[in-house]
N, C-alpha and C positions, 0 to 999 in steps of 0.2 A: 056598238062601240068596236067591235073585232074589225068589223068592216072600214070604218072607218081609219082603225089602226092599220089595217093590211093596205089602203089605200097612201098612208104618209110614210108608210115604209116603200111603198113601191116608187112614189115618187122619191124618198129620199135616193133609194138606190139608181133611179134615172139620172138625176143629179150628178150623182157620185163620176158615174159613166161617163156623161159628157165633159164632167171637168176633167177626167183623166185622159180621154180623147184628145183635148181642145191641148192639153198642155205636149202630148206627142205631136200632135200637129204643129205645135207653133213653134217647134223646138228640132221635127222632121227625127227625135230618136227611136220612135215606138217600131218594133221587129217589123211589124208587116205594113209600115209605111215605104212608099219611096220617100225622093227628094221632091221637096213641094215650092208651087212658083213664090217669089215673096211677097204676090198680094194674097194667097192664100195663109203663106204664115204669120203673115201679119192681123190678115181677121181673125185668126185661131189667140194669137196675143191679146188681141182684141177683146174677145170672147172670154178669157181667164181673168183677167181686169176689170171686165164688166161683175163678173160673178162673184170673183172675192170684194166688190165694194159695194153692187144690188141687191145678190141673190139672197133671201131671207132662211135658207136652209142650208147657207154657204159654214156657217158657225158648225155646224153639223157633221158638214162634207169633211173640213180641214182638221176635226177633232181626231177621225174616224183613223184607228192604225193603218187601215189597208191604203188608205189613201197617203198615209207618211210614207210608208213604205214602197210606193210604188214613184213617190213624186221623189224619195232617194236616187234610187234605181235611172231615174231620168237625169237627176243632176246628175249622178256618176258618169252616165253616157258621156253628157254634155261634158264636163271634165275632160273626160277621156278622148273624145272625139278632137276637143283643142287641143288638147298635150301632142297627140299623134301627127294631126296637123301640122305646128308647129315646127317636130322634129324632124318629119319630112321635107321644111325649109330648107335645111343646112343640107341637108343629101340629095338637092335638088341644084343639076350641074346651072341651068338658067335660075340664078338668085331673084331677076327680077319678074320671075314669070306671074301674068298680072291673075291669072286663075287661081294659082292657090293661095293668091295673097287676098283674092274673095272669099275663097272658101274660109282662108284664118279668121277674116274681120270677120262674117258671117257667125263662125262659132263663137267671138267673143263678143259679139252682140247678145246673141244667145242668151252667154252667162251673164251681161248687166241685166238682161230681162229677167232671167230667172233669179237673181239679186233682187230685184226689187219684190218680185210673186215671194218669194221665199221671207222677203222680210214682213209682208201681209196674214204668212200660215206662222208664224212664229218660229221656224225651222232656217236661221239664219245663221245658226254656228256647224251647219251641214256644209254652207258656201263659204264661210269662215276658212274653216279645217280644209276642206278639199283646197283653196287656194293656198294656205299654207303651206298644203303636205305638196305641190309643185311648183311652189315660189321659185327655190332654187336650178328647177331644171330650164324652169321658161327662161329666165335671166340668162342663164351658158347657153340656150340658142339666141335671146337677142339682140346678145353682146358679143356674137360672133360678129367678126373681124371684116367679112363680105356684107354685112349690113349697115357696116358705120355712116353709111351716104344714103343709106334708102328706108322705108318702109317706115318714116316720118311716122305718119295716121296709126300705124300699131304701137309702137313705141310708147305715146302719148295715151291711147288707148288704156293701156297698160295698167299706166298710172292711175285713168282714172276707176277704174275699177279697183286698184290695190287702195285707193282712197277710200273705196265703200268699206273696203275691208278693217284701215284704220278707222274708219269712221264708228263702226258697231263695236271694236274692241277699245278703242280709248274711250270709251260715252258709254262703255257698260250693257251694252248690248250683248251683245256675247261675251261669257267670262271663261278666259284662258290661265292655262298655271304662268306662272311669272315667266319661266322658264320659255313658253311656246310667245310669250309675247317681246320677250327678249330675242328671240331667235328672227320671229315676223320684223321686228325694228332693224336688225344691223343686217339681213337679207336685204331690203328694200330702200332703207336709209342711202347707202351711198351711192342704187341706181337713180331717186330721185332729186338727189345732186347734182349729179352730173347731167342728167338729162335737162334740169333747171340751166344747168351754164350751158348747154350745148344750143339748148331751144334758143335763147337769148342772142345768140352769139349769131347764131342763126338767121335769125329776126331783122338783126341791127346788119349784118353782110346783104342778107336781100330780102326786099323790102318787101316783096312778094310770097316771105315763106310764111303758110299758113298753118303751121304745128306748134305755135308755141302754147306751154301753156298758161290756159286763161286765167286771171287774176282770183275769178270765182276757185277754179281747184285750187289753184296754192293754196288759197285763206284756209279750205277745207284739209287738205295733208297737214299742212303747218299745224292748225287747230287742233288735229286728231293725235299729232305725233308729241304736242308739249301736253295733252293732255295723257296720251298711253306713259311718256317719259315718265312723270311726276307721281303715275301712282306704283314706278315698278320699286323692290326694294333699293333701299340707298347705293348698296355694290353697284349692280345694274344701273343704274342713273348716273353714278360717277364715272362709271366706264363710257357708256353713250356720250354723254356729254365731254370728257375728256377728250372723245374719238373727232366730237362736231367742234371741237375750240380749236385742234389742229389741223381741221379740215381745209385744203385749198376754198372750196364753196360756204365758206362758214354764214357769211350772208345767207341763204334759206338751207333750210328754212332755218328761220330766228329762233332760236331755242331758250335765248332771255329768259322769260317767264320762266320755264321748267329750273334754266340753272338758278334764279333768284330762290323759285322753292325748294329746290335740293339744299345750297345754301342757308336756307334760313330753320329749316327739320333738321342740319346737322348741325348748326351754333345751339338751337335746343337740347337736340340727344346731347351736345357735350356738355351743356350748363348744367342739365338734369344729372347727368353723370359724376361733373364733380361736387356738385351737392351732395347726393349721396355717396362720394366717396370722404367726403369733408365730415359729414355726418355719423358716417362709421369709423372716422378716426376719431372723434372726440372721445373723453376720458367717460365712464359713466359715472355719474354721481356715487357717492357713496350711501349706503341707508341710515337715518338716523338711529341713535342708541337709542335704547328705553331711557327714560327718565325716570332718575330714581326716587 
């Protein structure tokens, strides 16, 4: 039996190794990698995909802390490696230079990949949070003012990736305080308004432009966004929704649903309310005498 145990431990930790390999490779963050060609990173994707869906020791591998903790450290890179990226755009005198607008898609390819691995190990409020905690900086580079005409495919990118993000926090996937979801909705809300009338606008001027976007995301933003709306407290919902009723874009997304249920929880809380305040104004009974 020792034998046999020293044998499932060995392979468990062979295991472990190659998964942690396979996902520096497919991701090119690991120290003593270089930069790798993209059919090489692509079979290392390959290979993570395979393993979190066949491998029968994979349950094992994604429990293990070293491996949470090392497949953090990766997303962190990755994080980090787009944000840097990114900010290098705007301090880069050639706006259209077509290399590092490879190297940007490249890194947010990346992150949807690692999106989806990460939503397979259960560790999906890591991509959550991190996209969160640099919502705000990605948006001031690219809503910089020399972009307005170019880099269509990242833009829309963008989006859809912030969609995964609404998608696991409105659906309960990842639970956020009120507060971090209120914050993630009025960052995001009025770039994918406007990006919604621009793409459009876009489309319908020339017939050739191939960034708008697809009916499939909307349903999914729209979907994620009346469902985050409706479970945040009333404040927060009547504010959002005050914000979408005097929006230029008020057309998407369609918010109906959400304001019908805000609506219909507040004509309650106030019935409820004045019942018991009607309740506690009536007179109490008096107690009867003894009978003598």
């Amino acid at each position: 039996m020792p034998i046999f145990s020293d044998i499932q431990e060995t392979e468990l930790s062979g295991t472990k190794e190659v998964f942690l390999s396979a996902i520096r490779y497919a991701t090119s963050t690991g120290d003593s990698f270089p930069q790798f060609e993209d059919d090489l990173r692509a079979s290392a994707q390959e290979q993570v995909e395979f393993m979190l869906e066949d491998d029968e020791k994979i349950p094992l591998v994604i429990a293990d802390d070293e491996i949470k903790v090392e497949t953090r450290i990766v997303v962190s890179k990755i994080f980090s490696s787009f944000e840097n990226e990114l900010f290098s755009l705007i301090l880069e005198p050639d706006i259209a230079n077509m290399e590092m607008e490879k190297n940007i898609m490249r890194s947010l390819s990346d992150l949807e990949w690692m999106h989806n691995t990460l939503l397979k190990m259960d560790l999906m409020k890591d991509f959550v949070t991190h996209w969160s905690n640099i919502s705000s900086n990605l948006l001031k580079v690219i809503e910089d003012k020399r972009l307005d005409s170019v880099m269509w495919d990242l833009k829309i990118k963008l989006i859809e990736v912030t969609s995964k993000v609404l998608e696991a926090v409105g659906y309960g996937t990842v639970v956020l305080p009120a507060e971090s979801r209120v914050e993630l909705l009025k960052t995001w809300l009025p770039y994918i308004r406007k990006m919604k009338s621009l793409s459009d606008e876009m489309s319908t001027t020339e017939a050739a432009f191939p960034y708008k976007m697809s009916d499939d995301l909307c349903q999914c933003v729209e979907g994620a966004i009346v469902s985050l709306v409706s479970a945040l407290p009333s404040n927060d919902q009547a504010d959002i929704l005050a914000d979408w009723i005097s929006a230029e874009q008020v057309k998407y997304p369609d918010l109906s649903e959400a304001f019908e249920i805000w609506c219909y929880r507040t004509k309650s809380a106030q019935r409820r309310l004045d019942e018991a305040l009607t309740e506690s104004a009536m007179p109490m009974p008096l107690p009867l005498s003894p009978s003598t």
